[in-house]
N, C-alpha and C positions, 0 to 999 in steps of 0.2 A: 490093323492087327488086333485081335480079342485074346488075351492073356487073362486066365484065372486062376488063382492060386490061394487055396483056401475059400473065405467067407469074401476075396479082395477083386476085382474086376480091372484090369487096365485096357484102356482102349488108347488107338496108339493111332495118329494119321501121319503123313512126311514131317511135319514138324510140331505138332501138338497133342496132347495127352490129356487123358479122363481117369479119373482113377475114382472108383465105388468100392463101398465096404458096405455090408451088412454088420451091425455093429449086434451087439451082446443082448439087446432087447429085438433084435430080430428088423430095426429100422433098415431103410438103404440110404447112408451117407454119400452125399459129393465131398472125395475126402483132397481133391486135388482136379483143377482143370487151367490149363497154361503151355507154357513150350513144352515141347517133347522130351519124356523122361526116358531112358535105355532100359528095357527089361531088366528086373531085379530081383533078387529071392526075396528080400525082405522089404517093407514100404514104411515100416514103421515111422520115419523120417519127415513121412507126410499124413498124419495119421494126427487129427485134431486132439489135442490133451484136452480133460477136464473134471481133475481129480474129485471136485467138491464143485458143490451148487453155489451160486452169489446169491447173496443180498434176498429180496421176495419170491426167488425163482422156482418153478414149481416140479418137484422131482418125479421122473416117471412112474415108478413105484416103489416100494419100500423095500425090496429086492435087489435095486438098482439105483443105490441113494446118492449116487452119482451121476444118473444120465439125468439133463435137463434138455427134452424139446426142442426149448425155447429158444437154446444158445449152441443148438446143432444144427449142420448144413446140409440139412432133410435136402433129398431128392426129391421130393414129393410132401408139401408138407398140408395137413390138415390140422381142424379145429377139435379141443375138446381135452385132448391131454399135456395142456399144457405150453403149447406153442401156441403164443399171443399174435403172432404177425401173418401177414396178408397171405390167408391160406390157395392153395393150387387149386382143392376141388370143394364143393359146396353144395351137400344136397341135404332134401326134404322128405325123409320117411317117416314112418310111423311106426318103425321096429327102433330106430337110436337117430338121437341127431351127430352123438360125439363118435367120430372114425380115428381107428388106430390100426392101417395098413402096416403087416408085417411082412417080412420073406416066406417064400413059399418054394418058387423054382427058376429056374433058370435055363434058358436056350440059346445056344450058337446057331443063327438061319443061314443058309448062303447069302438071302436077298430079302431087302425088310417089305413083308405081305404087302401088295395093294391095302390100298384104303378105297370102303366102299362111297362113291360118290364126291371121292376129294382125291385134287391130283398127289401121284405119290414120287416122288424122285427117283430117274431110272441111273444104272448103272452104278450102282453101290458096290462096296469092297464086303460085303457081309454088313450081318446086322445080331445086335444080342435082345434078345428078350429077356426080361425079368419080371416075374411076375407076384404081385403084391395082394394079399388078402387080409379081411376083415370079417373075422366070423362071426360078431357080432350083429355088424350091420347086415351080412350076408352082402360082401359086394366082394368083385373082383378087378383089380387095378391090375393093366397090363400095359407097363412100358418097352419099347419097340428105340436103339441104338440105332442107325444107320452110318457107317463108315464109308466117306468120299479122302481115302489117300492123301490123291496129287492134289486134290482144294481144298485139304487142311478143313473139312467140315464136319461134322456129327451133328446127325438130325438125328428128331427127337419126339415119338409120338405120343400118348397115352389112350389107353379101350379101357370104358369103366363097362364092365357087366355086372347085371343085379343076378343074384345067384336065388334070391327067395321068388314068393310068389305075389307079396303083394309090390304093387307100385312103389317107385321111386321115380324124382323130380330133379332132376343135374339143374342148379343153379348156374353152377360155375363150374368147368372142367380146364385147364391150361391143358398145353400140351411139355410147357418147360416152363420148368422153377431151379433158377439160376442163384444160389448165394456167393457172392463174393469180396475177400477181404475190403478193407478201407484202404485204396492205393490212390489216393485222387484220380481217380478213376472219371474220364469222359463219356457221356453219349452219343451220339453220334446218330440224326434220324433226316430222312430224305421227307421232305413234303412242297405240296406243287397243287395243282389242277390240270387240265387236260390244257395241252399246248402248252404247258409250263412246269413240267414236272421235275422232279429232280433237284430242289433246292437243298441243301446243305445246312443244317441245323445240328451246332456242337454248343456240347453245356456241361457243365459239371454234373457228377452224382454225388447229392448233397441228403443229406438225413431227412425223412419224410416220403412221401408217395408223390409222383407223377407219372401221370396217364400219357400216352402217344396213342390217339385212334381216330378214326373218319366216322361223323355222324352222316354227313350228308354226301358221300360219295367222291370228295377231294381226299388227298393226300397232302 
């Protein structure tokens, strides 16, 4: 189920819950994702505080001497204003290198569009779009929700379109940037080779970067 109420977005499967906010600088926060919350008027409850800036942290503008970036659970996050850590997308123009994707619109689809040339999961419950713009860069960020109920899933896609005329160079694009608290918190990743797949690899998530990927065609 897709519930909007206000600038607040809940998304709802049989037992789990997404909860987005467009916040006051026009960002889209992940302001809650976990067991299933019950439709409510008000969300405040889950709704990240952050009266004042810490220590060297760098405020978004002088408007808002209270939002810091760096120390919010961006849906989407990028390089440039402020937010030091490992960004989502990563490109090369010659109009700005620093992107600051804001709210723009929003859509409830029955069913989340094909993707051209990449398989798309069929038989979804609906899907929300939201979509994100930087009119500086001249780019267009469009994230795509898809709701699977009965298997408790939410996929997650992102379409960067360049809205100008000259060239740009997608470095790096994710399709999901997941922040989430410090609960000792495990991994959990499946790797193998052909005829032996499926192996079982759990670990802690410990402060720092670690990579999961196939260079050479194993899992």
């Amino acid at each position: 189920m897709i519930t909007k109420i206000g600038s607040l977005f809940h998304l709802s499967t049989a037992h789990t819950s997404l909860i987005l906010r467009v916040d006051e600088t026009g960002h889209l926060r992940n302001e809650y994702y976990g067991g299933f919350l019950p439709p409510a008027e008000n969300y405040d409850f889950v709704i990240e505080k952050s009266p004042y800036p810490h220590g060297t942290e760098v405020i978004y503008d002088e408007d808002h001497p209270e939002t810091v970036l760096d120390s919010a659970s961006l849906e989407y996050g990028v390089h440039g204003k402020g937010d030091f850590r490992e960004p989502a997308l990563i490109v090369q123009s010659t109009r700005n290198q620093v992107l600051d994707f804001v709210y723009e619109s929003d859509e409830t689809l029955d069913h989340i569009p094909d993707l051209d040339g990449l398989p798309t999961p069929h038989h979804d419950d609906g899907c929300l779009k939201i979509t994100l713009i930087d009119k500086v860069a001249q780019l267009k960020l469009e994230l795509f929700y898809g709701l699977y109920s009965e298997a408790d899933v939410i996929s997650k896609n992102a379409i960067v379109t360049n809205l100008g005329s000259a060239p740009v160079t997608l470095d790096k694009v994710m399709s999901l940037q997941l922040d989430l608290d410090n609960r000792n918190l495990e991994l959990l990743t499946l790797y193998g080779g052909w005829g032996a797949e499926n192996h079982v690899a759990k670990r802690p998530l410990l402060p720092g970067i670690y990579v999961n990927d196939s260079k050479t065609g194993n899992s």
